[in-house]
C-alpha positions as CSV (number, residue, x, y, z in Angstrom):
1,X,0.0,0.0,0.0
2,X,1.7,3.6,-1.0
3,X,3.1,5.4,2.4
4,X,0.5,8.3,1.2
5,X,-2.7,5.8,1.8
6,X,-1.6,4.6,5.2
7,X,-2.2,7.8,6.8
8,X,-5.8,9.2,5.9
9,X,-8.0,11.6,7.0
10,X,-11.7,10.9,6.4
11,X,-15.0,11.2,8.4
12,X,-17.9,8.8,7.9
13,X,-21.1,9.3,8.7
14,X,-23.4,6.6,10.5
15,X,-26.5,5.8,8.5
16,X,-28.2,2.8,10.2
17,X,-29.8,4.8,13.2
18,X,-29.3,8.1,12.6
19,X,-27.4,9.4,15.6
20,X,-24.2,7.8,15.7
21,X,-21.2,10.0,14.3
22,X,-17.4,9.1,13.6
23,X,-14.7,11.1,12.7
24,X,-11.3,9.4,11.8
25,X,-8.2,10.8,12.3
26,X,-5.5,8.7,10.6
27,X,-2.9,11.4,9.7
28,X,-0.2,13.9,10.4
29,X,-2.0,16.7,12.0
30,X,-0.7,20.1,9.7
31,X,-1.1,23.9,9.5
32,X,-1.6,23.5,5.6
33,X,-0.9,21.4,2.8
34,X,0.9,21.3,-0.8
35,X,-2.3,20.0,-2.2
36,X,-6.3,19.6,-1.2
37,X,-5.9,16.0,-1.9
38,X,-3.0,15.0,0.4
39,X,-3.6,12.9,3.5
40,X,-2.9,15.0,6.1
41,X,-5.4,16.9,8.1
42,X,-5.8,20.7,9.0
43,X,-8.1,22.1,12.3
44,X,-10.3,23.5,8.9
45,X,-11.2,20.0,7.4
46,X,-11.5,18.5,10.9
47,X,-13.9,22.0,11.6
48,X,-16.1,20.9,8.4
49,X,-16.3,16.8,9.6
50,X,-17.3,17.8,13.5
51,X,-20.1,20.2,11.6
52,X,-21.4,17.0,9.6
53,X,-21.9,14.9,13.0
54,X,-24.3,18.1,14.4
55,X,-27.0,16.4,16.3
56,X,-25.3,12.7,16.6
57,X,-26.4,11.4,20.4
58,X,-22.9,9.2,20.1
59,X,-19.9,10.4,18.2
60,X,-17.0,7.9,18.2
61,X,-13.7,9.7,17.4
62,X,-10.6,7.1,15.8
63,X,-7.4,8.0,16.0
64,X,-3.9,6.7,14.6
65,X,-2.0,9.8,14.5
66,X,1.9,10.2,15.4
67,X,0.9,13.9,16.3
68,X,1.9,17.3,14.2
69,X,1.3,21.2,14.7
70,X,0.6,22.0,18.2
71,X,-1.5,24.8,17.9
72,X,-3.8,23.0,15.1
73,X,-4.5,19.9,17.9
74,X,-5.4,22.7,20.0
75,X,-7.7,24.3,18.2
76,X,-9.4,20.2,16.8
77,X,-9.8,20.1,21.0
78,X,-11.6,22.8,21.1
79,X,-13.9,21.5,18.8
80,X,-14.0,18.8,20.5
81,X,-15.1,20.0,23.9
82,X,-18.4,21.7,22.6
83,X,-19.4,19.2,20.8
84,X,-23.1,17.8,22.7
85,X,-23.3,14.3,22.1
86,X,-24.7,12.1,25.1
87,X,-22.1,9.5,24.4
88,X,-18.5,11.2,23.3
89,X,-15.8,7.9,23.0
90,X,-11.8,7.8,21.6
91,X,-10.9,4.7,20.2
92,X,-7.0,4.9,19.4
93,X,-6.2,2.4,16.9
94,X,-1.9,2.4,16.8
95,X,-0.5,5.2,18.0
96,X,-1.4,7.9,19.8
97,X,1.2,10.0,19.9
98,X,2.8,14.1,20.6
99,X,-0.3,16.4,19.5
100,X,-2.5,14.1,18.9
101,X,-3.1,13.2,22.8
102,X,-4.7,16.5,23.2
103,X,-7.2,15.0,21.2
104,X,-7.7,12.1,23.3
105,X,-7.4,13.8,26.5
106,X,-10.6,15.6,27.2
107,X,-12.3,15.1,30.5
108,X,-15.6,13.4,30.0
109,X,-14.4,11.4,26.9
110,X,-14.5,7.2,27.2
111,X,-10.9,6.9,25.6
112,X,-10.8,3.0,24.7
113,X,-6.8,1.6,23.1
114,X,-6.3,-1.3,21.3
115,X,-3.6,-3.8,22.3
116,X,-0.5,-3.4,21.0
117,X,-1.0,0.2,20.8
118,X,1.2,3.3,21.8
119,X,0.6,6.3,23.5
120,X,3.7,9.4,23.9
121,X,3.4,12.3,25.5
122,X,6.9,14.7,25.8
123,X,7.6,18.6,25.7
124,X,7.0,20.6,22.7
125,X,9.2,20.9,20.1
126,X,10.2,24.0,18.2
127,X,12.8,25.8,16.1
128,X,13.7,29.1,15.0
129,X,16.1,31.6,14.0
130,X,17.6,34.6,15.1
131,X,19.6,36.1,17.5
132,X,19.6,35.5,21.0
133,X,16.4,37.3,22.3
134,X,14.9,35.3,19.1
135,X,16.0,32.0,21.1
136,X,14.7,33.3,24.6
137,X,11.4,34.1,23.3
138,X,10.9,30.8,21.7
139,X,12.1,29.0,24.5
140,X,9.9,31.4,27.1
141,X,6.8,30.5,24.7
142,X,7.6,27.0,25.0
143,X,8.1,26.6,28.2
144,X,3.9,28.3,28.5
145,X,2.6,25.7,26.3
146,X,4.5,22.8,28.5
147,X,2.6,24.5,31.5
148,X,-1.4,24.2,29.3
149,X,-0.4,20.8,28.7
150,X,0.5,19.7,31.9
151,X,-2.8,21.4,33.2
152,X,-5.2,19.7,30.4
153,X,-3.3,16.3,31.2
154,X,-4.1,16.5,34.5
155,X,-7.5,17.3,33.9
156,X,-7.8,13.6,32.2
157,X,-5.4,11.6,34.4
158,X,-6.1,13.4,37.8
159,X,-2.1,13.3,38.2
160,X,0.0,16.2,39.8
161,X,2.0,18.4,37.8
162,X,5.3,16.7,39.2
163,X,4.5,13.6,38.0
164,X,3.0,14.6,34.6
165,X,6.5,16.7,33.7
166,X,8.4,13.7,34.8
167,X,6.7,12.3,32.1
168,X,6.8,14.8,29.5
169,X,10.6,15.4,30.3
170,X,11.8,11.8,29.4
171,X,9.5,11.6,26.4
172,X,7.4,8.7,28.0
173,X,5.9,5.8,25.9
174,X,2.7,3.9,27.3
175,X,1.4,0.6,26.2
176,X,-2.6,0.3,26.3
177,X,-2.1,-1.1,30.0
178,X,0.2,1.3,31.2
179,X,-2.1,4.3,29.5
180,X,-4.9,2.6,31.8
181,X,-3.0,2.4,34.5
182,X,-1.7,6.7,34.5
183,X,-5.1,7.7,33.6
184,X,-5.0,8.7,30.2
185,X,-7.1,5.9,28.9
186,X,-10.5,4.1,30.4
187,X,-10.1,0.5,28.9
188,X,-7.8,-2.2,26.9
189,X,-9.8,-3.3,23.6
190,X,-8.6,-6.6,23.7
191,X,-9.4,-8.4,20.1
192,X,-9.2,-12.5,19.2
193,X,-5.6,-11.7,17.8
194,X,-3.6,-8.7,19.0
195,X,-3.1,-5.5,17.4
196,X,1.1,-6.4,16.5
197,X,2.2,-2.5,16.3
198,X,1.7,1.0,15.8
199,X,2.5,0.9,12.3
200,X,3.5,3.5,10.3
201,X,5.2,4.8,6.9
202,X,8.6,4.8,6.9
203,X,8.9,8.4,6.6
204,X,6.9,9.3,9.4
205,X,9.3,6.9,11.5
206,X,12.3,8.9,10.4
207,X,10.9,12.3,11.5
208,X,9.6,10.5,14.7
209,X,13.4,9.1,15.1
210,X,15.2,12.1,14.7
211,X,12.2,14.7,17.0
212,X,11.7,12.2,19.7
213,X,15.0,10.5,19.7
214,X,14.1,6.3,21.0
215,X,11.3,4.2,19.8
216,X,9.2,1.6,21.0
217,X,11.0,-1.4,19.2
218,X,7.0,-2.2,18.0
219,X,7.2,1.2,16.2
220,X,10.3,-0.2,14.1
221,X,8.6,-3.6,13.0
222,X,5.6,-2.4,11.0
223,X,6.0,0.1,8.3
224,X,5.4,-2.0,5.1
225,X,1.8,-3.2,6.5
226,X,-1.2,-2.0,6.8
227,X,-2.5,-0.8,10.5
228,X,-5.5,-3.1,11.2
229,X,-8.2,-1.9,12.9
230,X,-7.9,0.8,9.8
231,X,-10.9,-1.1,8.3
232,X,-12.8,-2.1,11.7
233,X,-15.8,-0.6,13.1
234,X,-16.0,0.4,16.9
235,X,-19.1,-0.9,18.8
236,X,-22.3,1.0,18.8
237,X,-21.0,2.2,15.4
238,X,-23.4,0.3,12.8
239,X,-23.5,0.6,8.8
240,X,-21.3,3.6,7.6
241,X,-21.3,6.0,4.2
242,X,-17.4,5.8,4.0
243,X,-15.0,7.9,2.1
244,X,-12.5,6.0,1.8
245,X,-12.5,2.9,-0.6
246,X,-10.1,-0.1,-0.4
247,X,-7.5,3.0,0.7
248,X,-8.3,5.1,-1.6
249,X,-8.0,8.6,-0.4
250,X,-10.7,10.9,0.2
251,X,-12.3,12.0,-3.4
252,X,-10.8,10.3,-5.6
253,X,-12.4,8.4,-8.1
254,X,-13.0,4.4,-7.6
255,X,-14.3,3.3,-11.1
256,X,-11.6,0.8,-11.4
257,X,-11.3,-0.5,-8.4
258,X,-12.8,-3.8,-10.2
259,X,-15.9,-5.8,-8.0
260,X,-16.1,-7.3,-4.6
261,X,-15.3,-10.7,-6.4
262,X,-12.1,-9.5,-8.7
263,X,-10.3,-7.5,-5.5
264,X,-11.8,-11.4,-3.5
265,X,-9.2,-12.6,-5.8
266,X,-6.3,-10.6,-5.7
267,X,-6.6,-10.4,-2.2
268,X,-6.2,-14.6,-2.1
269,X,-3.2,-14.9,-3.8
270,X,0.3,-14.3,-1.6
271,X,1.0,-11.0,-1.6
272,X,4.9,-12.0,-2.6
273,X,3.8,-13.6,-6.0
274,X,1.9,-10.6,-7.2
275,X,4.3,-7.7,-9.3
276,X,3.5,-5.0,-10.6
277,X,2.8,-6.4,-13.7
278,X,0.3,-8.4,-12.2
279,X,-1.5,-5.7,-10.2
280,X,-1.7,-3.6,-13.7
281,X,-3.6,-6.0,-15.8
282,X,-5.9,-7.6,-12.8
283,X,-6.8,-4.4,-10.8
284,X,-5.4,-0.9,-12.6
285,X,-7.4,1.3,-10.5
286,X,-5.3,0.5,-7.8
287,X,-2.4,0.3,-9.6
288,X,-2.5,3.7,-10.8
289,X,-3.5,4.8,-7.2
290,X,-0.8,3.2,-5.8
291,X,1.6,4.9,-8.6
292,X,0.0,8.4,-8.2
293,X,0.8,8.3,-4.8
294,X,4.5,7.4,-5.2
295,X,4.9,10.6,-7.7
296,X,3.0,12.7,-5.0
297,X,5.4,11.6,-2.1
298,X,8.3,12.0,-4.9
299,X,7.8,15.6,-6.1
300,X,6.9,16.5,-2.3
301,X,10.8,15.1,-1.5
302,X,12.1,16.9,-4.0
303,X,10.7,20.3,-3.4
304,X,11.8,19.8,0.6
305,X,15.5,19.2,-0.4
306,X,15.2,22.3,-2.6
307,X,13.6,24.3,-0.1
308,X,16.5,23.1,2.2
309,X,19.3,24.0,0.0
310,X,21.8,26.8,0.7
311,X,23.3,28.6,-2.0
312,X,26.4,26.7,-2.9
313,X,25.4,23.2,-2.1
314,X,23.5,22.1,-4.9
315,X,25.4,19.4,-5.9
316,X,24.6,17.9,-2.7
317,X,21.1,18.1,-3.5
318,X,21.2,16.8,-6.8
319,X,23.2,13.9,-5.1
320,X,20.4,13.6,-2.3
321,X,17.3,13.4,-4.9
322,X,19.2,10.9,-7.2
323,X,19.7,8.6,-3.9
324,X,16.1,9.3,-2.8
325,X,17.6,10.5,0.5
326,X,14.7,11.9,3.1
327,X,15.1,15.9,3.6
328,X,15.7,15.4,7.2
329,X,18.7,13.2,6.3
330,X,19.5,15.4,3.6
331,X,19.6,18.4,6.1
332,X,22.2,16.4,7.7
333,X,24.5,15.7,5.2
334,X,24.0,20.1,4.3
335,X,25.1,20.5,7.9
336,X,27.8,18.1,8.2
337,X,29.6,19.6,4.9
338,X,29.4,23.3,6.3
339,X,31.0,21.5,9.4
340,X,33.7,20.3,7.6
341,X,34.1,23.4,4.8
342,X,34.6,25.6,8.3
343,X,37.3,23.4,9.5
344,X,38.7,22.8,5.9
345,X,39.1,27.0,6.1
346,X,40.7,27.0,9.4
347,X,43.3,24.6,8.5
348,X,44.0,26.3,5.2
349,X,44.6,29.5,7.2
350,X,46.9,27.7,9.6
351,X,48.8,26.5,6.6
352,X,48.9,30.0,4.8
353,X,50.3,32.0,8.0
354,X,52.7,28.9,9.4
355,X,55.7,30.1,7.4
356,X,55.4,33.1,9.9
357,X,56.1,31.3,12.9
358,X,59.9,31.0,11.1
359,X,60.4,34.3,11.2
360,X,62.8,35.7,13.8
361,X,62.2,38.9,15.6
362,X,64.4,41.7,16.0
363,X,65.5,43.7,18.5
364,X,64.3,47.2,19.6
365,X,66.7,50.0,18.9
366,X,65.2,52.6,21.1
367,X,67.9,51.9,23.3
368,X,66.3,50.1,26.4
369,X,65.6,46.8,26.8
370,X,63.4,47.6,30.1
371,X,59.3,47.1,29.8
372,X,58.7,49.5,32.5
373,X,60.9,52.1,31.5
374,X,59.7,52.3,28.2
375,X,56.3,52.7,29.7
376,X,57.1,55.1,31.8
377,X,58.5,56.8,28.7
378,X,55.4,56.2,27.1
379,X,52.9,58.1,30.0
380,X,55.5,61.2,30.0
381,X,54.9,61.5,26.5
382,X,51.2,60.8,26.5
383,X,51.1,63.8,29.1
384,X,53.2,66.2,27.2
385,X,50.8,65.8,24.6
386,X,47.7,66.2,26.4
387,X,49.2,69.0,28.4
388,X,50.1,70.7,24.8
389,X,46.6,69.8,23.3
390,X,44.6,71.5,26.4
391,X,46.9,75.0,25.9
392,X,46.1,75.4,22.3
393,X,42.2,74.6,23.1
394,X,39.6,77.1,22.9
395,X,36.4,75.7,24.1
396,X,35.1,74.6,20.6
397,X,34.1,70.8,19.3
398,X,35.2,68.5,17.1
């Protein structure tokens, strides 16, 4: 399945008894986006899905999310808390993770976790640049947010502040049990077979890797597959009108997808027998899905290694593209070869003034080898001067 289809935004809305709502949230959580049509989801399209659910008496809100722009979250909580369903419930379905636990952290909320699920809290991250008051007023702003967070965790958990920014200071991992057991979450789902991982695209696990430094080893297993429960329904939920179609994203058209008994086939053959060639001829509505979505990840990697790329470093670029390196590796590499061009400059220098060190001094020929008389020498002429400068003054500037 392309990386771009794993993570998708969509709503669905609950047909069978008319007051059951569900919003998914199985993305990045952005500010904005290079195109309408990618997967990631803004506070704006979650705005226009909690506005389709007005007047659900049980709205079930899914989440596999590994978090994004704080102040987006934020504003999808808000949203959140004035919502007036009877029956408000968080099923988190993989991970759970930065951002996105503001989402799952409202008082009054049922939060159910699968097994084999993750949930992270830590400190928000930033960057900026600037000068030094540029760095203090990040770092004061930061240190505010860390404070709301801590306040709107304890709300859920009931835990004291202490406790929480122990937490949030050793970026803190929880399993479905240990979410349970700090108060974040109200009960395990436990399924016939076990949720195996959080999984996720393999880009999303490099960013993850290089923000929040150590992983759950479950996190590394699982980024080729697709996250199950993706497809399952939570209970109380009954028939849906869907969005998404056999992970299609949102909107886009499925009039090749073949029927029910042409994808029953494909789907019974071993997934390592089937090539491309294969997937063309039997099924080319997902083939060409899965192929647009390649070229959308591709021209998106390419315009962040661009957008990274100081003048003079181009080459490195080109190099990074052609190797289909990430941008956050690529930003790196950039900063490991300015690294080495500063210390490549400082050793040139050493070598261009060393012949200097071979030449010998001479002696002074002022007569006196004696450092304090020739600063005494010094003063008595500094004071003739002054003494001469102040006579021929006459009040004036200069």
């Amino acid at each position: 399945m392309s990386e771009r289809k794993m993570f998708k935004f969509g709503y669905d809305v609950r047909m069978e008894a008319e007051d059951t709502g569900e919003i998914m949230v199985y993305s990045s959580i952005v500010s904005w986006k290079w195109r309408p049509e990618d997967p990631e989801v803004t506070a704006k399209e979650f705005d226009a899905a909690v506005k389709k659910l007005k007047g659900a008496k049980r709205v079930n809100l899914r989440i596999n999310s590994p978090g994004g722009s704080v102040y987006q979250a934020v504003a999808m909580r808000s949203m959140l808390v004035q919502m007036e369903a009877a029956e408000k419930h968080v099923y988190i379905e993989g991970l759970c993770a930065s951002a996105a636990t503001l989402l799952a952290s409202i008082p009054g909320w049922t939060v159910h976790m699968a097994e084999g699920s993750e949930y992270m809290i830590h400190n928000p991250i930033s960057w900026t640049l600037g000068e030094a008051r540029d760095m203090e007023k990040e770092a004061k702003m930061l240190r505010k947010l860390e404070a709301d967070f801590r306040q709107m965790y304890a709300k859920r958990c009931k835990k004291d502040d202490d406790t929480i920014k122990g937490w949030m200071d050793e970026t803190s991992w929880f399993t479905a049990q240990e979410a349970v057991d700090a108060g974040f979450v109200d009960e395990v789902l436990e399924a016939q077979e076990a949720v195996a991982c959080a999984e996720l695209p393999q880009d999303t696990l490099s960013i993850m890797r290089d923000m929040y430094g150590a992983l759950p080893e479950c996190l590394h297993m699982c980024a080729d597959k697709t996250p199950q429960g993706a497809d399952q329904t939570p209970q109380g939920a009954g028939a849906t009108v869907s969005n998404d179609h056999q992970g299609v994203a949102a909107g886009e058209s499925t009039e090749h997808m073949g029927t029910k008994e042409e994808q029953g086939t494909m789907s019974s053959k071993d997934i390592k027998e089937i090539t491309m060639e294969d997937l063309k001829a039997e099924n080319p509505g997902l083939y060409e899905s899965i192929m647009r979505g390649g070229s959308e990840a591709e021209r998106q990697r390419m315009q962040e290694i661009d957008d990274l790329t100081p003048p003079g470093y181009e080459a490195l670029a080109l190099e990074a593209k052609e190797k289909g390196t990430s941008p956050i590796d690529f930003q790196k590499q950039v900063v490991k070869a300015q690294r080495e061009k500063a210390a490549k400059f400082v050793d040139d220098r050493k070598a261009e003034t060393a012949p200097s060190v071979e030449v010998a001094g001479e002696a002074s020929d002022n007569g006196s080898s004696d450092p304090d008389a020739e600063l005494k020498k010094a003063a008595a002429e500094i004071a003739e001067y002054a003494k001469a400068y102040r006579a021929s003054a006459d009040g004036g500037m200069f």
